[in-house]
N, C-alpha and C positions, 0 to 999 in steps of 0.2 A: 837581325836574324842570325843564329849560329848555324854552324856546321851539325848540331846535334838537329836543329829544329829543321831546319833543310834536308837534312835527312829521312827525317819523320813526314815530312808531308810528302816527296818523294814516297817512299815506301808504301803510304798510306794510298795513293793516286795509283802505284803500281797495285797494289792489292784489287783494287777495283777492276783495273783494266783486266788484269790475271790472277782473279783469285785463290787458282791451283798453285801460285808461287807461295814456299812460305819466308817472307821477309826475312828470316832468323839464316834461312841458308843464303841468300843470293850476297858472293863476292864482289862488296861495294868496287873493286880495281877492276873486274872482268865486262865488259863490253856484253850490255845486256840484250842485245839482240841474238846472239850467240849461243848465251849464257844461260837465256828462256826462252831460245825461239821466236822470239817477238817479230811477225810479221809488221810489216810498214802501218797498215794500220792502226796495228796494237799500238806501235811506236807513237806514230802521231796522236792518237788518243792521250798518251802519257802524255806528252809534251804539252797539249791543251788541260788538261784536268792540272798539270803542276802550271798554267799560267790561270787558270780559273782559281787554283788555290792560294795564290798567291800577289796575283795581279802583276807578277813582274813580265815586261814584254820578253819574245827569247828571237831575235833577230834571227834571219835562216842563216846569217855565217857563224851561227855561235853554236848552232843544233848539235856539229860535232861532241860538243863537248859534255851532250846528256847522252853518248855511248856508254856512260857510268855511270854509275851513284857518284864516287868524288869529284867528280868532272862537273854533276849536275848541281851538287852542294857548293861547288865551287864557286862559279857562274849564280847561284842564287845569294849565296850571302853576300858576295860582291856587288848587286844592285840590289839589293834589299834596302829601301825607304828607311 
């Protein structure tokens, strides 16, 4: 998997969750809680729909690291099968 493709399934899982976000604007560096409001279960919602899309597990010490989009591409292409 790349960073372009992790990306996109990201966005794609986020569109769902928030579909008043529009992908084209959200700051892949800015901490998307923040950045759209994402209450906790918005959040966890993403977090399961990008492991439903993906199959990759996201251990709870690694959660940190989908405060981003690059954080969350990060972490995905790095255990990507």
């Amino acid at each position: 998997m790349t960073s372009d493709d992790a990306k996109r399934i990201i966005l794609d899982v986020l569109s769902e969750i928030a579909p008043e976000v529009d992908p084209a604007t959200v700051d892949h560096s800015v901490d998307l809680t923040e950045q759209l409001d994402l209450d906790s279960m918005d959040y966890l919602s993403w977090m399961l729909g990008i492991h439903e899309a993906t199959g990759i597990d996201i251990p709870q010490r690694d959660v940190s690291l989908f405060l981003t989009i690059e954080g969350a591409a990060a972490f995905l292409t790095a255990h990507a099968a």
